[in-house]
DRENKE-973031 format. One record per atom (N, C-alpha, C): atom name; x, y, z; residue number from 1. Coordinates in steps of 0.1 Angstrom, whole numbers, plus 5000, padded with zeros to 4 digits. Layout:
residues N
  atom    xx    yy    zz  seq
    CA     X     Y     Z  NUM
...
END
This chain:
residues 266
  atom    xx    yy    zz  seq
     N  1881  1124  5624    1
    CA  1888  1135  5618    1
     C  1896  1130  5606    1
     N  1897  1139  5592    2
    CA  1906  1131  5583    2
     C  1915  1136  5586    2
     N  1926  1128  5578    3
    CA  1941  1124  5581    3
     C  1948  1142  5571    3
     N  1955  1147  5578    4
    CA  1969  1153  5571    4
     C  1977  1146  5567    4
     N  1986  1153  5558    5
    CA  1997  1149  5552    5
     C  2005  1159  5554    5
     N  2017  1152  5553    6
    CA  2027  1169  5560    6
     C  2040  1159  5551    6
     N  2045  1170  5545    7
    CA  2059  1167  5538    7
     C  2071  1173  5545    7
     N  2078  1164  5541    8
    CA  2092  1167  5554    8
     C  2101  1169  5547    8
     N  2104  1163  5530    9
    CA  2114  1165  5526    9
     C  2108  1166  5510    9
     N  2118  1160  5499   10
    CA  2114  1158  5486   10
     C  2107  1145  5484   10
     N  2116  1131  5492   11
    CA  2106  1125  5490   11
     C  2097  1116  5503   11
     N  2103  1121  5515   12
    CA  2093  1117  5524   12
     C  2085  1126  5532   12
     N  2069  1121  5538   13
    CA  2061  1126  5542   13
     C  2053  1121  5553   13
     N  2043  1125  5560   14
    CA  2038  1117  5568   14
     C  2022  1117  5566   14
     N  2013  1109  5570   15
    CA  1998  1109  5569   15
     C  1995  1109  5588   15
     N  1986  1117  5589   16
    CA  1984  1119  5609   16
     C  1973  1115  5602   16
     N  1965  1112  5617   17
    CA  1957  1107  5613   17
     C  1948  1105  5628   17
     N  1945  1117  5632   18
    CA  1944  1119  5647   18
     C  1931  1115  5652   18
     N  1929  1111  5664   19
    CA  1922  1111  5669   19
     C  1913  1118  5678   19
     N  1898  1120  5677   20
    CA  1893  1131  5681   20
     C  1891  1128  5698   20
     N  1893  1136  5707   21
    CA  1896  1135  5723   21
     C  1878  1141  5723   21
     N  1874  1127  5737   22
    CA  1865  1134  5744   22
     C  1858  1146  5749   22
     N  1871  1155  5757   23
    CA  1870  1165  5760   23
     C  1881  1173  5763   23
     N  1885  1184  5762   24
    CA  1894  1192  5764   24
     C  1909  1192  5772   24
     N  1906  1182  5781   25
    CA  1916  1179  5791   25
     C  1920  1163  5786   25
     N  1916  1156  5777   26
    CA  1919  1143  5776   26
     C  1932  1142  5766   26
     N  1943  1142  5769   27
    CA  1955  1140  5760   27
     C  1956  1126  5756   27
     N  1957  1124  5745   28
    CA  1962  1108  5735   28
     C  1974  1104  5735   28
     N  1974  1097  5736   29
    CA  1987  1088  5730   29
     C  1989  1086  5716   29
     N  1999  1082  5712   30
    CA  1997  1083  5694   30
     C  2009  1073  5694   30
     N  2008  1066  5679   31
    CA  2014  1053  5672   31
     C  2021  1059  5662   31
     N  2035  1056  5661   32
    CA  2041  1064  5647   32
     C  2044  1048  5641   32
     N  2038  1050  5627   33
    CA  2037  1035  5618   33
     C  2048  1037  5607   33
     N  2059  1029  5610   34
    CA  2064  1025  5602   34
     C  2060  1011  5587   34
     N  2061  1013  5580   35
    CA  2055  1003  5570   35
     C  2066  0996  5563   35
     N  2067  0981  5560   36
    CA  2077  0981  5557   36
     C  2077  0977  5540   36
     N  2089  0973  5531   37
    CA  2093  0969  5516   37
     C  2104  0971  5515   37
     N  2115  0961  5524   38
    CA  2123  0959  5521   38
     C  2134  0969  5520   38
     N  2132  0986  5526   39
    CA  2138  0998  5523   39
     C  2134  0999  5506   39
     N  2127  0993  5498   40
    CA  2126  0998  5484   40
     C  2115  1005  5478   40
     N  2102  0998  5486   41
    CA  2092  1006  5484   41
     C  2081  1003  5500   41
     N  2074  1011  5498   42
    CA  2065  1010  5512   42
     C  2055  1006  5512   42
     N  2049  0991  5519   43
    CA  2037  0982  5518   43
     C  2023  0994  5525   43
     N  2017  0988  5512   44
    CA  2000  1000  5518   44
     C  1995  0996  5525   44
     N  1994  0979  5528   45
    CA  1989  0968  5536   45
     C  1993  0972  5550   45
     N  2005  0979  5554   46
    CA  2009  0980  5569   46
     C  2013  0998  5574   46
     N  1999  1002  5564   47
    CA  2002  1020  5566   47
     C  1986  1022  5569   47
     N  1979  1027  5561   48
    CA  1962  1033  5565   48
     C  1954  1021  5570   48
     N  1959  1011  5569   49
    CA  1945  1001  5575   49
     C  1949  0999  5590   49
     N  1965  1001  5590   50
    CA  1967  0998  5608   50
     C  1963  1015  5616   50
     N  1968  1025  5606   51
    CA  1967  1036  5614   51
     C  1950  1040  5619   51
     N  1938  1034  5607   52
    CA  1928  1034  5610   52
     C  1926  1027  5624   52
     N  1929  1012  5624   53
    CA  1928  1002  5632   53
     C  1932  1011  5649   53
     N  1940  1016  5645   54
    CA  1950  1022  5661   54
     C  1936  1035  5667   54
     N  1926  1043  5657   55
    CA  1918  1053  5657   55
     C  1911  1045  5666   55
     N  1906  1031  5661   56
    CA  1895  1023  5672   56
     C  1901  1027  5684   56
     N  1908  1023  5686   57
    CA  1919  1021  5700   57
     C  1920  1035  5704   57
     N  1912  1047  5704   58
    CA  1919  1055  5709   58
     C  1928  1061  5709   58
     N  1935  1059  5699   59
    CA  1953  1062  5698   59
     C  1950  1074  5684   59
     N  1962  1081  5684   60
    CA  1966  1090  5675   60
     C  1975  1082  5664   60
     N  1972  1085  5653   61
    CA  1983  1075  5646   61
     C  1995  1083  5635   61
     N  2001  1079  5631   62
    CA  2007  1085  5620   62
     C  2016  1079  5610   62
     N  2015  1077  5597   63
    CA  2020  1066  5592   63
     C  2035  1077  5585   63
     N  2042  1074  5584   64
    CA  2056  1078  5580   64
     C  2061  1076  5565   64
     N  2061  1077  5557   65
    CA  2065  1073  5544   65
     C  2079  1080  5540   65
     N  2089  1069  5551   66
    CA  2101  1077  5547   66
     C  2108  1070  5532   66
     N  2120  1076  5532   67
    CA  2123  1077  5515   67
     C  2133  1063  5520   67
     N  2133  1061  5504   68
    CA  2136  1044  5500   68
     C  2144  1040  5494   68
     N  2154  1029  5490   69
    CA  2166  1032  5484   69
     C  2163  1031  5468   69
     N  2149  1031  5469   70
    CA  2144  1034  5450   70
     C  2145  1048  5448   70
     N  2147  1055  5457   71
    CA  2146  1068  5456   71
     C  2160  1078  5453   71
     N  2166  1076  5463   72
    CA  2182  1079  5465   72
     C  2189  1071  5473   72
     N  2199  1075  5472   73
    CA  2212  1068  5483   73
     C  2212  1070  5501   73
     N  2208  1062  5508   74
    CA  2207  1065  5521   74
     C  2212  1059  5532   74
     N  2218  1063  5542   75
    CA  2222  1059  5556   75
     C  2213  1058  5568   75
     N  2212  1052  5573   76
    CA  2205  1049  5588   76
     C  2204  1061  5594   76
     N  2212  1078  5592   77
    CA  2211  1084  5598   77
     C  2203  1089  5593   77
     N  2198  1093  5582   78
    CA  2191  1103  5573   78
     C  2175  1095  5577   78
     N  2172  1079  5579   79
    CA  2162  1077  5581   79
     C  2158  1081  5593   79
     N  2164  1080  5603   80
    CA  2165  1087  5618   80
     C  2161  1102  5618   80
     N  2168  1106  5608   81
    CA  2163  1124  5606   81
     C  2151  1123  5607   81
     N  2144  1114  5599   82
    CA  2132  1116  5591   82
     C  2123  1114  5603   82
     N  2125  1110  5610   83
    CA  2116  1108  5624   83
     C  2117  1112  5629   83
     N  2133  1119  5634   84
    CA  2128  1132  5645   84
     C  2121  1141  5639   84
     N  2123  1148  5620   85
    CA  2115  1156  5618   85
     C  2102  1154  5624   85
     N  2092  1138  5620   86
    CA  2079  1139  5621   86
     C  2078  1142  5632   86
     N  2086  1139  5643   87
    CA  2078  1137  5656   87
     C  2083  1155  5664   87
     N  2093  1161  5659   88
    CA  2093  1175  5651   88
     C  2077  1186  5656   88
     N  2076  1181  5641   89
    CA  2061  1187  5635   89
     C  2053  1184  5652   89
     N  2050  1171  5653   90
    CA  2038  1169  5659   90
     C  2042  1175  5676   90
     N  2053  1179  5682   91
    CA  2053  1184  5693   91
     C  2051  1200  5689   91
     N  2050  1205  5678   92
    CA  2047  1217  5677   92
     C  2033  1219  5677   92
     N  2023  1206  5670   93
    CA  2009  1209  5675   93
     C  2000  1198  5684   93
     N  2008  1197  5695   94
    CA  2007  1191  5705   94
     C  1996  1192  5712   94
     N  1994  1211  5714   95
    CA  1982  1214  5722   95
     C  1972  1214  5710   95
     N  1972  1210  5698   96
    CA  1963  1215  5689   96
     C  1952  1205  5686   96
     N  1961  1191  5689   97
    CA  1957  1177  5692   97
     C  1959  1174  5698   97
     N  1959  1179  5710   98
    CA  1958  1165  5722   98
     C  1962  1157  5724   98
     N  1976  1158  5721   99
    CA  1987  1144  5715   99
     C  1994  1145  5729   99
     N  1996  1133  5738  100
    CA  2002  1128  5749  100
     C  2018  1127  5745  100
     N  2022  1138  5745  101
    CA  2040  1137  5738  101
     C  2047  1125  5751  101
     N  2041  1121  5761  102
    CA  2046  1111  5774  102
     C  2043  1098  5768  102
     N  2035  1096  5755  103
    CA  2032  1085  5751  103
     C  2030  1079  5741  103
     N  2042  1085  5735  104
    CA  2042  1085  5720  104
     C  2052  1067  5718  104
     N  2047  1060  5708  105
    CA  2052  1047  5706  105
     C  2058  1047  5689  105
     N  2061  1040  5689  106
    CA  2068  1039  5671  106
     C  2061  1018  5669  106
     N  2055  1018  5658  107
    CA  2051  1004  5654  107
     C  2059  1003  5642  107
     N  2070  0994  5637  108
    CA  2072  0993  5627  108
     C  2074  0973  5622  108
     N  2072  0976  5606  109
    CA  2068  0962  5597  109
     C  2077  0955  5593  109
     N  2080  0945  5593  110
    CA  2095  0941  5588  110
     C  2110  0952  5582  110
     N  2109  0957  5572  111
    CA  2124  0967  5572  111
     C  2117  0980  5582  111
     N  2104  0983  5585  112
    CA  2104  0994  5587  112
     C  2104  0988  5607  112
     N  2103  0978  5607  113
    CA  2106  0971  5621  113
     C  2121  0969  5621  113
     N  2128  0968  5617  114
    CA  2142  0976  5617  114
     C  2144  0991  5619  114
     N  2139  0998  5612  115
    CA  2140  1012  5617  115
     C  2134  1014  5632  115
     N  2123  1009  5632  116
    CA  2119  1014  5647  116
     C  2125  1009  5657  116
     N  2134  0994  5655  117
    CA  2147  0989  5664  117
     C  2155  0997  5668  117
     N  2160  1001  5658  118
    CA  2170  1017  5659  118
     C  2164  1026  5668  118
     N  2152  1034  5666  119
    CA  2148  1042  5672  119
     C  2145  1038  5684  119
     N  2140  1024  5687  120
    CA  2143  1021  5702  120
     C  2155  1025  5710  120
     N  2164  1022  5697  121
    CA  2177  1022  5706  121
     C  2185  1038  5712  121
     N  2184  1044  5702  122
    CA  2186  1056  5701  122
     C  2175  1067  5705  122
     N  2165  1067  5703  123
    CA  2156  1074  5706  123
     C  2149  1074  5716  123
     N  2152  1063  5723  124
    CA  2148  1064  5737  124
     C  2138  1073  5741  124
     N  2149  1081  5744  125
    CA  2140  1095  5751  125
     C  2130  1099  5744  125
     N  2122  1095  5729  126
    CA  2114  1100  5724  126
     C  2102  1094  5725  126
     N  2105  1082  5725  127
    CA  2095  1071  5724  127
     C  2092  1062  5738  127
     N  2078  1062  5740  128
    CA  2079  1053  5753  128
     C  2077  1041  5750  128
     N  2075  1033  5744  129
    CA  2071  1023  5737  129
     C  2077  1017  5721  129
     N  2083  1004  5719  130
    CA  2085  1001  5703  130
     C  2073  0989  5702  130
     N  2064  0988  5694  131
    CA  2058  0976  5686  131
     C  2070  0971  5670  131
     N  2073  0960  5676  132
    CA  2078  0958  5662  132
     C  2074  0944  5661  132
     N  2070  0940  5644  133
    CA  2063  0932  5637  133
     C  2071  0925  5630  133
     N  2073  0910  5627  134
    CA  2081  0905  5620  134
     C  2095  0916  5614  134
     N  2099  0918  5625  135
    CA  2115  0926  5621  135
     C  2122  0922  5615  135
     N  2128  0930  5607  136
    CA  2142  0924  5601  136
     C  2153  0930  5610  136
     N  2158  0921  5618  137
    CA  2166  0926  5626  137
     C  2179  0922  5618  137
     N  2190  0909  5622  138
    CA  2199  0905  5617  138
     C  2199  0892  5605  138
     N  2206  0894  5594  139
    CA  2206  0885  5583  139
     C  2216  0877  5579  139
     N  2228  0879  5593  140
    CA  2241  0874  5589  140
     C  2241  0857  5590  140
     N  2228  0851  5592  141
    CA  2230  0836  5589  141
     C  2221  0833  5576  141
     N  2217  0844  5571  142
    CA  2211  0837  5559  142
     C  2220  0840  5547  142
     N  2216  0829  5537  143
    CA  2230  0825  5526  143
     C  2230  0834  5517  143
     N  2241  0839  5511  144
    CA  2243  0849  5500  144
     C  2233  0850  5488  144
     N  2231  0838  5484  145
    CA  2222  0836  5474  145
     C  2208  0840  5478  145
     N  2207  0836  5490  146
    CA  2188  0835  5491  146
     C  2184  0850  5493  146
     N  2195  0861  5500  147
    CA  2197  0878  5503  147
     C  2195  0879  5489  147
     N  2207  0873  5477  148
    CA  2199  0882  5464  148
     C  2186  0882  5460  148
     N  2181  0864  5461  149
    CA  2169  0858  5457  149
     C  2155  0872  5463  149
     N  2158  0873  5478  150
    CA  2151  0882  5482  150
     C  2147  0900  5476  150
     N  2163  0899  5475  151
    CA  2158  0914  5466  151
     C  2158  0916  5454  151
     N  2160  0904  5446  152
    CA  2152  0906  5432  152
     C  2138  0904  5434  152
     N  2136  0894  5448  153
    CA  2116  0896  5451  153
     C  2115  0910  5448  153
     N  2118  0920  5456  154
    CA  2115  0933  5456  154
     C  2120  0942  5451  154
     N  2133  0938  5442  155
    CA  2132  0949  5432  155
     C  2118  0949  5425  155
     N  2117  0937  5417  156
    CA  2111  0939  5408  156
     C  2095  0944  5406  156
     N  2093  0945  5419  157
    CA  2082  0952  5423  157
     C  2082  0970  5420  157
     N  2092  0976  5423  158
    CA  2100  0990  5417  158
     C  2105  0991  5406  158
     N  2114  0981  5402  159
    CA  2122  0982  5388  159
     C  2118  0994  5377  159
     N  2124  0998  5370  160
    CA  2121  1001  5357  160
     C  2132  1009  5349  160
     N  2135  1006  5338  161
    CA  2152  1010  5334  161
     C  2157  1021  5337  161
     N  2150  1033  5343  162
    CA  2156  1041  5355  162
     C  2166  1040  5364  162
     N  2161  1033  5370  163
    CA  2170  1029  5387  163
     C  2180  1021  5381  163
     N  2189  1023  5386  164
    CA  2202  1017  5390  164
     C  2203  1006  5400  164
     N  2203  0993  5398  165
    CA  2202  0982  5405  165
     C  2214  0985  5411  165
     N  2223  0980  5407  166
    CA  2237  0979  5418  166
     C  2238  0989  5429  166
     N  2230  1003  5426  167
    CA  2234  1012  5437  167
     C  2220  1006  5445  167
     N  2211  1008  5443  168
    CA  2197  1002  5450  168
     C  2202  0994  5459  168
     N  2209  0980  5456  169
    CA  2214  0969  5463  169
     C  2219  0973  5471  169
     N  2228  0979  5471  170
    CA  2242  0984  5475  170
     C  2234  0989  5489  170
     N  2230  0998  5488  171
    CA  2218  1008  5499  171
     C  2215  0996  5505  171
     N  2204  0986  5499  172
    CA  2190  0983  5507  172
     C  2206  0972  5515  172
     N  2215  0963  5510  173
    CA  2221  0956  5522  173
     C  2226  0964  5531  173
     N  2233  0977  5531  174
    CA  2237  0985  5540  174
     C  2229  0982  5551  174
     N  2221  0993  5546  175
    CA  2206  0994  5558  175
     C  2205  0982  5565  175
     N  2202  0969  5558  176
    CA  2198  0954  5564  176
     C  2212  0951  5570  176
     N  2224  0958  5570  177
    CA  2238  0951  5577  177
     C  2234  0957  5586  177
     N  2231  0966  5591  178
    CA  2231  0976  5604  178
     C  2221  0972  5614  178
     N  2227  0957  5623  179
    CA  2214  0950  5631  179
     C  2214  0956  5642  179
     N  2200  0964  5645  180
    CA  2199  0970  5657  180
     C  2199  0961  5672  180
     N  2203  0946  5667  181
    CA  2203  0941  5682  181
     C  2213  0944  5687  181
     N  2221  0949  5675  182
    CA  2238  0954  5687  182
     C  2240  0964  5688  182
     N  2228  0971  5689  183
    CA  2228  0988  5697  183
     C  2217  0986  5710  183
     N  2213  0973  5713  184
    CA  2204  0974  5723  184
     C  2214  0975  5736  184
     N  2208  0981  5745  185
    CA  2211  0986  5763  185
     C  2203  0989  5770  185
     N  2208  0991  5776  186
    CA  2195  0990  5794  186
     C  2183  1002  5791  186
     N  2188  1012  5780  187
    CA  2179  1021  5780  187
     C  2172  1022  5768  187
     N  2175  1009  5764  188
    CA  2166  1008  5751  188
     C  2153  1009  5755  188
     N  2139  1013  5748  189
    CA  2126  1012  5755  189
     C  2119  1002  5755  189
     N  2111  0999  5764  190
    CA  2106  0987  5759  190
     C  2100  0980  5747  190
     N  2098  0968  5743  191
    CA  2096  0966  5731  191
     C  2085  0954  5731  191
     N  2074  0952  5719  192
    CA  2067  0943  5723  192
     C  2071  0938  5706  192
     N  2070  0926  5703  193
    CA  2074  0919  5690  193
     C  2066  0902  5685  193
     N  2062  0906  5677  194
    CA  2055  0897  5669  194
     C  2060  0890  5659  194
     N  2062  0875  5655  195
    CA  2067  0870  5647  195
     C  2060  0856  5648  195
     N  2065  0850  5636  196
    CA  2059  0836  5633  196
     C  2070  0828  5630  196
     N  2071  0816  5631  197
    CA  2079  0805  5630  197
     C  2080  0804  5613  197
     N  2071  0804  5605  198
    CA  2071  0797  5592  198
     C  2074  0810  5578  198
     N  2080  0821  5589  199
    CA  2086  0837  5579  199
     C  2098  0836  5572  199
     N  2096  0836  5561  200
    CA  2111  0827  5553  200
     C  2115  0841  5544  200
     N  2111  0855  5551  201
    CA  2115  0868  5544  201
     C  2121  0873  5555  201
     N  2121  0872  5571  202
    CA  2134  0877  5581  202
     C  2137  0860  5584  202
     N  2148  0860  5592  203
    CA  2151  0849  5600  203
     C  2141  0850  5612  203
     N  2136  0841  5619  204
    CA  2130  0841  5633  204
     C  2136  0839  5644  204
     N  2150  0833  5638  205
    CA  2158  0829  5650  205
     C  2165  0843  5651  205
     N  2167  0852  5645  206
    CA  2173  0863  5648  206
     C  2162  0871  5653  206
     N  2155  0870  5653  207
    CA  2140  0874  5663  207
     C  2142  0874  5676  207
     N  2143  0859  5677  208
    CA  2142  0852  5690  208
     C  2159  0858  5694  208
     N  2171  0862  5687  209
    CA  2183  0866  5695  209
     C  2176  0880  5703  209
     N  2169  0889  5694  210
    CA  2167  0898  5699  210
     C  2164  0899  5710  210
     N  2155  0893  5710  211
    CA  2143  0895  5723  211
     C  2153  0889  5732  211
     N  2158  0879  5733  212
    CA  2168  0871  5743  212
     C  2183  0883  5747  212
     N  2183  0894  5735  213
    CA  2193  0904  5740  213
     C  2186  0917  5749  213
     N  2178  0918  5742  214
    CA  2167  0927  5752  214
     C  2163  0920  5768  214
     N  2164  0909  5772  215
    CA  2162  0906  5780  215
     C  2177  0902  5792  215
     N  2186  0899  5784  216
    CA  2200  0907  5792  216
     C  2203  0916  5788  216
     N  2195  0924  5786  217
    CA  2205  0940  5791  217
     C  2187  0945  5798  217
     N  2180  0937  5800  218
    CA  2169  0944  5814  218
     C  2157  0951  5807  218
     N  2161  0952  5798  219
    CA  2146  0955  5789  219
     C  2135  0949  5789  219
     N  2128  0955  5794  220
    CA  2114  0951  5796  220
     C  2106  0947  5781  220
     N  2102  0935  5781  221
    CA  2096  0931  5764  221
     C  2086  0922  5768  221
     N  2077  0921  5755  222
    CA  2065  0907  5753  222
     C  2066  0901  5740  222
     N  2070  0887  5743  223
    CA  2071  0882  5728  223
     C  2057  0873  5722  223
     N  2052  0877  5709  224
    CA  2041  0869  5705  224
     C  2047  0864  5695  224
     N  2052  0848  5698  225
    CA  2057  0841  5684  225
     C  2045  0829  5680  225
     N  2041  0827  5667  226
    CA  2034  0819  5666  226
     C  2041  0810  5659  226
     N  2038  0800  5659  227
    CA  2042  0786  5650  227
     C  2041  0786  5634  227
     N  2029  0788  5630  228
    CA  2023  0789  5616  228
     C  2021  0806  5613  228
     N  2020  0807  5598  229
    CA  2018  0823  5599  229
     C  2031  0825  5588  229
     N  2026  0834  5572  230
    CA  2039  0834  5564  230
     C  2046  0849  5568  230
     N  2053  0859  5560  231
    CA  2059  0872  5564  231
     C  2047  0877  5558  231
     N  2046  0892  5564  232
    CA  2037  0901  5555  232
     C  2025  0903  5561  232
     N  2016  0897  5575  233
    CA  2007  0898  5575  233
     C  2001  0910  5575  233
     N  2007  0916  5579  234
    CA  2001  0931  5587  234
     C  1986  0926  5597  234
     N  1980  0932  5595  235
    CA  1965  0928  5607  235
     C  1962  0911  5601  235
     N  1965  0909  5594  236
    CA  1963  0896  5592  236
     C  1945  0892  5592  236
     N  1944  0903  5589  237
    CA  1927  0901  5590  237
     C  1922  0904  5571  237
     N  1909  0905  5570  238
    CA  1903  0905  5557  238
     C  1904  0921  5552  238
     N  1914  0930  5564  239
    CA  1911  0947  5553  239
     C  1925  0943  5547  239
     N  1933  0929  5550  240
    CA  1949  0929  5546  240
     C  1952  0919  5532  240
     N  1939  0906  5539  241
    CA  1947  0895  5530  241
     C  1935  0890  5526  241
     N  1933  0882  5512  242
    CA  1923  0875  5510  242
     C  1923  0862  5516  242
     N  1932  0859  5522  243
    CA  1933  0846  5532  243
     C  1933  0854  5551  243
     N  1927  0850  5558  244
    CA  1924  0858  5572  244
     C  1936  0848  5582  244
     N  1942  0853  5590  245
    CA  1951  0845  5603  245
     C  1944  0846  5611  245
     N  1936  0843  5619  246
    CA  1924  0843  5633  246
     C  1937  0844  5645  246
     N  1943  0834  5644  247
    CA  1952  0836  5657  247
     C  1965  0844  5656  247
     N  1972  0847  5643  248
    CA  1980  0855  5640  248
     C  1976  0868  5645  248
     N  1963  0873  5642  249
    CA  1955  0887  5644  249
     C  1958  0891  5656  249
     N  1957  0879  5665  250
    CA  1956  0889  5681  250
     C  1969  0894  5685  250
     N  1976  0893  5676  251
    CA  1987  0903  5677  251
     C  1987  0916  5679  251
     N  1976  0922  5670  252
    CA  1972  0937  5674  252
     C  1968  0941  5687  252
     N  1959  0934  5691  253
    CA  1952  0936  5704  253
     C  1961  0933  5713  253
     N  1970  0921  5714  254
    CA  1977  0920  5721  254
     C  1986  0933  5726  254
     N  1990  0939  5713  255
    CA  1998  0949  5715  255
     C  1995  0955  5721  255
     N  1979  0961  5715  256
    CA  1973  0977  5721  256
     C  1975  0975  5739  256
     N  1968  0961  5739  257
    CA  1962  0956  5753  257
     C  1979  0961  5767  257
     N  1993  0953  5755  258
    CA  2006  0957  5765  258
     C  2007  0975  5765  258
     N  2004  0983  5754  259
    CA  2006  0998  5758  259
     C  2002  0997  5770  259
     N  1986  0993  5771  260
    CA  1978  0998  5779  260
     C  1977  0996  5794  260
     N  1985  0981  5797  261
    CA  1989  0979  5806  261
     C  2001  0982  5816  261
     N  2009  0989  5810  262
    CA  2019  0993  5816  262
     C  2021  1009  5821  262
     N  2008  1015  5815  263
    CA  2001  1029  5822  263
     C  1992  1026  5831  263
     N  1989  1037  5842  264
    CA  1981  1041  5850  264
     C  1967  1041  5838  264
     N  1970  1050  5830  265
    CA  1957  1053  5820  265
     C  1962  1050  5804  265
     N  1953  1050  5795  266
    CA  1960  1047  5781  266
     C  1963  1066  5778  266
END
């Protein structure tokens, strides 16, 4: 089936991207894809090639293209809006797609693996499942300098004498101050998380706090850390990078493989 697009606001939207069901009574599960850039702009590498990837799998996907602090000025709650909107829309055509609203998950990419931390936390009740991918969870041990060094990486990917750096800034640290490991609780949902040892764009040891806080307060998780492996991979395969990770990769599968194991059915 090709993909919709549904606009939610002025500047964000979503791409569905559904999957077509066997037969009449077969309800899906669906993937809401967070992509990440830093809150500045949104990587293409971790939006249509995973939501395709997820269609193999049987899954419904939907990639999110919420708004960015290139865009306007924004708080954690306004990106939160933007996800109940999508997920909104899609319980209204629920019966129209065959969408398993009991098994709806959120996957998100480094900043946008931050947002979906949040929605773990908070949204609980929406989501039965978080995939999160090299998260940017907390940044409070990395040095003042190397936080700028990093977002002049990614301004200058956006830049243009338009935008107003200082307020951009201003936004994208907010966002990155707001570490969803200190909103995790017992009813956070469960979470599966992916990271590599050698990611010098999140910390990994703030990875590893995560997962280690999720696990006292009873939260059920699966950690894939690898040793080798830089930030950014997305599938880590050849629709991502002109260099392939073979063992980084089984990240995906691994994931799909934990949805699917912790149902009776996918």
């Amino acid at each position: 089936m090709r993909p919709l697009t549904i606009q939610l606001n002025e500047f964000a939207a979503f791409d569905f991207f559904p999957f077509q069901p066997l037969n009449a009574e077969q309800r899906i599960p669906l993937v809401l894809v967070l992509p990440g850039g830093g809150y500045l702009y949104l990587s293409t590498r971790e939006a249509k090639p995973v939501a395709l990837r997820l269609n193999t799998n049987a899954l419904h996907a939907v990639v999110l293209r919420y708004t960015t602090a290139s865009q306007r000025d924004l708080k954690r709650d306004d990106l939160l809006a933007e996800v109940r909107a999508a997920l909104a829309w899609l319980e209204t055509q629920a019966e129209t797609y065959q969408i398993d609203t009991t098994k709806i998950s959120v996957m998100g990419f480094s900043a946008g693996g931050n947002l979906a931390a949040h929605c773990a936390n908070v949204m609980a009740d929406k989501f039965n499942k978080a995939i999160l991918v090299y998260p940017a969870t907390s940044f409070a041990a990395v040095p003042a300098d190397m936080l700028e060094a990093g977002f002049q990486r990614l301004f200058a990917r956006v830049a243009n004498p338009e935008l107003d750096e200082d307020r951009i800034r201003q936004t994208m640290f907010r966002l990155f101050a707001d570490d969803p490991t200190l909103g995790i609780t017992s009813k956070t949902c469960p979470v599966f998380v992916f990271q590599t040892g050698e990611d010098t764009t999140v910390d990994p040891l703030a990875t590893l706090q995560y997962c280690l806080t999720l696990r006292k307060n009873y939260v059920p998780f699966e950690l894939f850390f690898c040793q080798k492996g830089p930030h950014g991979l997305s599938l880590a395969d050849e629709t991502c990078n002109s260099q392939t990770f073979p063992h980084q990769a089984a990240w995906f599968e691994l994931a799909v493989e934990w949805l699917k194991d912790r149902d009776a059915v996918l």
